[in-house]
N, C-alpha and C positions, 0 to 999 in steps of 0.2 A: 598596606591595609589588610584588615584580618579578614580572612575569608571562610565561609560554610562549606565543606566538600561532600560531592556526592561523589563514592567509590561503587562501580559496577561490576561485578564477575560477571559477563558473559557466556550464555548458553547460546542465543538464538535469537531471530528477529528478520525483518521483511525490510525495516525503511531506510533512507539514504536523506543524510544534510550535512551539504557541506558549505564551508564562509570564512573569511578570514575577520569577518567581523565578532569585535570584544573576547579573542582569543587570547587566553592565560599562557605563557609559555613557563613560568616561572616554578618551579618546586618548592612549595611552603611546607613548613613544620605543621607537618599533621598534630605533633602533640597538642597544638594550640587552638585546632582548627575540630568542628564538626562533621562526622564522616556519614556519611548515608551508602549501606549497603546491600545492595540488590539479593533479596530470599532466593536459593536456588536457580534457576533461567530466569535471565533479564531479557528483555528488550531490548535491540537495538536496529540500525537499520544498515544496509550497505549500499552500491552504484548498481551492485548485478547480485540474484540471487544463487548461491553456489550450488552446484549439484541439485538442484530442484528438479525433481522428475514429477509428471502427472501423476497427484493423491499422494506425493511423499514428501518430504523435509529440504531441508538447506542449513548452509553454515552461515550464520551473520557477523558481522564485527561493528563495532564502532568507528567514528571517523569525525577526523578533525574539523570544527565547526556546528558538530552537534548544539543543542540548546534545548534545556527544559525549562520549565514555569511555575512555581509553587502560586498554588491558589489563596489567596488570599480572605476577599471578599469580591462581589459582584465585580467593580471597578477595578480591583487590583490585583495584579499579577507578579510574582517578584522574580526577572531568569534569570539564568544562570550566568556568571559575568567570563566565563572560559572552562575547557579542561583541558586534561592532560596531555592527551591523544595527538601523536606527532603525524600517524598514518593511519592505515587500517591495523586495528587491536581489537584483540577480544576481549580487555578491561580498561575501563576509564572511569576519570574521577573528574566530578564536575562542583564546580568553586560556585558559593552562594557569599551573600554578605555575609556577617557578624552578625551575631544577637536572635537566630530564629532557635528558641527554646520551647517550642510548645511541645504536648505527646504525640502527635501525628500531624502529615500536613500530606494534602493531596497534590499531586506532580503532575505535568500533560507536557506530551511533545508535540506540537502542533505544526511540524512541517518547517521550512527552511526561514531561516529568519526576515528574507527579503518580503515574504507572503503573509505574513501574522504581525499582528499588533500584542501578540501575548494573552490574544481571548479568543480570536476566529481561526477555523482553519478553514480552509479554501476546497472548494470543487468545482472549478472551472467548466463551463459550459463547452469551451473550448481547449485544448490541449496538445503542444505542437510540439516538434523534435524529439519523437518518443523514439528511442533505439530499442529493435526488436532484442526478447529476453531479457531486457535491464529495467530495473526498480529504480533508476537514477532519478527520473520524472516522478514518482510518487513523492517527494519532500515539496513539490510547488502543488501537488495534485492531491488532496486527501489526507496527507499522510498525518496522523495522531496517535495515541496514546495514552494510558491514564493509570497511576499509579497512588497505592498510599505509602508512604513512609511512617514509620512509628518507631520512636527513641524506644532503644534497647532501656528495662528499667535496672538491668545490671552490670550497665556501663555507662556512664554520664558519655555524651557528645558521641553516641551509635547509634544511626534510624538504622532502619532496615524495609525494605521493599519487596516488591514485585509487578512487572509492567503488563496492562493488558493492551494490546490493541482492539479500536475500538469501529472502523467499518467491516464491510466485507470487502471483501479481495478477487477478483476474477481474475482468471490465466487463460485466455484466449489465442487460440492457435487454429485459425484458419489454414486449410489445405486444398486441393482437387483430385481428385481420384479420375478425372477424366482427361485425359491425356493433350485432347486438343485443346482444349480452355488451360490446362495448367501449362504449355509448355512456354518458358522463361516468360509467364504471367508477374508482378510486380506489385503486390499490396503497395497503397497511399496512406490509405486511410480507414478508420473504422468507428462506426458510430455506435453506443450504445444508448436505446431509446429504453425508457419505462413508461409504465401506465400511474407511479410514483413520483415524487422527489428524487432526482438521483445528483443534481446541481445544485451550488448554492454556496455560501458561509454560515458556518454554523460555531454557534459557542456552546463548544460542547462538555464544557465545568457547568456550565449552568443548567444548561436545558437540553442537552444531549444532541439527538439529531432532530427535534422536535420542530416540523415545517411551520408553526406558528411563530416562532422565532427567531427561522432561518431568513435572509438576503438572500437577492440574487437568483432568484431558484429557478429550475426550468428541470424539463424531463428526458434530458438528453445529453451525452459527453459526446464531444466530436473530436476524435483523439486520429493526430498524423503522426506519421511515422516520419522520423529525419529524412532528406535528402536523399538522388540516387544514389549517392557514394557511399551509402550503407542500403541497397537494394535489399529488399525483403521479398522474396519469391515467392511464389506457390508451389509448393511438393506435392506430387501423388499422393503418398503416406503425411501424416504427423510428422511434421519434423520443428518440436520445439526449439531447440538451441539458434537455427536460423530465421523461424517466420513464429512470432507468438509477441502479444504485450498485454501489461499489467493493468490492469484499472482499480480503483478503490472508489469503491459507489458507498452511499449511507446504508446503513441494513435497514432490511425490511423483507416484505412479501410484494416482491416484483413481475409482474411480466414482463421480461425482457424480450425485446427484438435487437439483433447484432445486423449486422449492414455492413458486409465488404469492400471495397470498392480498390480495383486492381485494374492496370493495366495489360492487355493480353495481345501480342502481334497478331496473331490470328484474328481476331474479334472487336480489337480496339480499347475501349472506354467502359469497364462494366463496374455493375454491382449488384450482388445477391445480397438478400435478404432473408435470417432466418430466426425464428420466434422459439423462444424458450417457456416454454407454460408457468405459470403462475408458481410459483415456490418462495421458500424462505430463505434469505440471505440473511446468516447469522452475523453478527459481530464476531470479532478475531477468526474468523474464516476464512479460506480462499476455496472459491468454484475452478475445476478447470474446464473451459467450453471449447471444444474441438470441433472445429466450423470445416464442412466439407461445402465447397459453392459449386462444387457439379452439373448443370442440368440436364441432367439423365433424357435423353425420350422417355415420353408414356407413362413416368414418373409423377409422384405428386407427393407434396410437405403435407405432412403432421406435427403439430404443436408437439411441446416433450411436458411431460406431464408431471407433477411435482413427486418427489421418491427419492431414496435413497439415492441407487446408481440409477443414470436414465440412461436407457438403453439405444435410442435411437427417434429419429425424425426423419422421414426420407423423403428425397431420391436418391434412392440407394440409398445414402449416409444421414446426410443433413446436418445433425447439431448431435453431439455425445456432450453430457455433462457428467463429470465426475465427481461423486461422492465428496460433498464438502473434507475439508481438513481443520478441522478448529486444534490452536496450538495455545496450551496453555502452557503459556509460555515461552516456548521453543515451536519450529517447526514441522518437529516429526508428532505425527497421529498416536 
């Protein structure tokens, strides 16, 4: 059967979908086939993001069981029936039907194929087996995209693209700076609340993140962390690479509150709570919130107020949010 291909050069990208469902293994003659390819940095997603340091970039690649979605009309959605990608790659070609000839058509990645109908993407209220530092969980959690393609007009059968994503991103790294609450202390769980929409299924070809037309919706994610056999500690210092996870909320102007909740030998069963001041969460963004759950004596929380870098909330620490990172296109600022 003849197939439509979308061909990606990869630069960069945040999300992860993998499936072995409606997987092309097959190599077709491009001469005959429609090629769609990605303007400069594409989008893609991976399980873990590489090299992501606080406020800076990452390497993405592609991976087998990816799937996009051409938009059609209201109702209809047309995906992708397989690509290329045998493993993690930094270019892939993803196979459409035969016969889509228009000048432009709009694309959306909407997260893992088990979670989408091809119109909703998903933001669970609840949210389980998150591996600290891995994006693996964002393909059932949020995870979308949105792109135009437009036929090259001086080449018959060449779109060409480029992919934005479309929430915002938080990188949350909970620490303790106090020696007797942090020692071999054990994050569970972490909830993030809004005074917003931050739940729900949204179709977001049609009506974006628009709560008028969103399902499901509530003001909360309650996101666990895997099992103890990937223990997630509390450090004195920041220590991303071991205690941190990803969430993709809808954009907006949120007050956030972040909610810890860790097990401590010392102490037992706890949770801190700490409020982030009213700000903007842009689309294609990621925040990074660095949660100190200390409590100090004689100490007292301050909201963090919306700004550029925020500087601080205490006792002693509190909450550090960092300078969004919006990537057009790619990772890096």
């Amino acid at each position: 059967m003849n197939k439509i291909i979308l061909s990606f050069a990869l630069a960069a990208g945040l999300f992860m979908s993998c499936s072995s469902n409606d997987i092309d293994t097959t190599q077709p003659d491009e001469g005959n086939r429609t090629t769609f390819v990605a303007e400069g940095n594409a989008i893609t997603r991976n399980n873990y993001i590489l090299n992501h340091a606080v406020g800076g970039g990452a390497q993405p690649c592609w991976q087998p069981g990816d799937k996009l979605w051409i938009y059609i009309n209201p109702t209809w959605r047309i995906g992708s029936l397989g690509n290329n990608a045998t493993d993690v790659t930094q270019r892939a070609k993803f196979y459409f039907q035969a016969g889509l000839n228009e000048p432009s058509y709009r694309l959306h990645y909407l997260g893992h194929s088990s979670t989408t109908d091809g119109i909703h993407v998903p933001f669970p209220a609840q949210q389980w087996n998150i591996l600290h530092n891995s994006t693996h969980h964002l393909q059932f959690t949020g995870d979308c995209a949105e792109a135009i393609a437009t036929r090259n007009p001086n080449k018959a059968g060449i779109y060409t693209m480029k992919f934005t994503r479309l929430p915002a991103y938080l990188y949350i790294i909970p620490y303790c700076s106090e020696l007797f609450r942090a020692n071999y202390s054990v994050v569970k769980r972490i909830i993030v609340r809004s005074n917003q929409l931050i739940s729900g299924s949204f179709d977001v070809a049609q009506h974006g993140f628009d709560a008028t037309y969103a399902s499901s919706t509530g003001n909360s994610l309650d996101c666990y962390f895997a099992g103890t056999e990937t223990a997630t500690y509390l450090y004195l210092t920041p220590n991303p690479t071991q205690t941190s996870m990803y969430v993709a909320i809808p954009p907006g102007y949120h007050n956030l509150t972040i909610e810890v909740y860790y097990t401590s030998p010392n102490l037992g069963e706890q949770m801190t709570s700490r409020t982030v001041g009213p700000r903007w969460y842009y689309t294609n963004t990621m925040t990074d919130l660095l949660i100190d759950v200390a409590e100090h004596l004689g100490g007292y929380h301050n909201n963090i107020n919306a700004g550029a870098t925020i500087a601080t909330a205490k006792k002693t620490r509190g909450v550090e949010a960092v300078v969004d990172t919006t990537w057009n296109g790619t990772f890096d600022r």
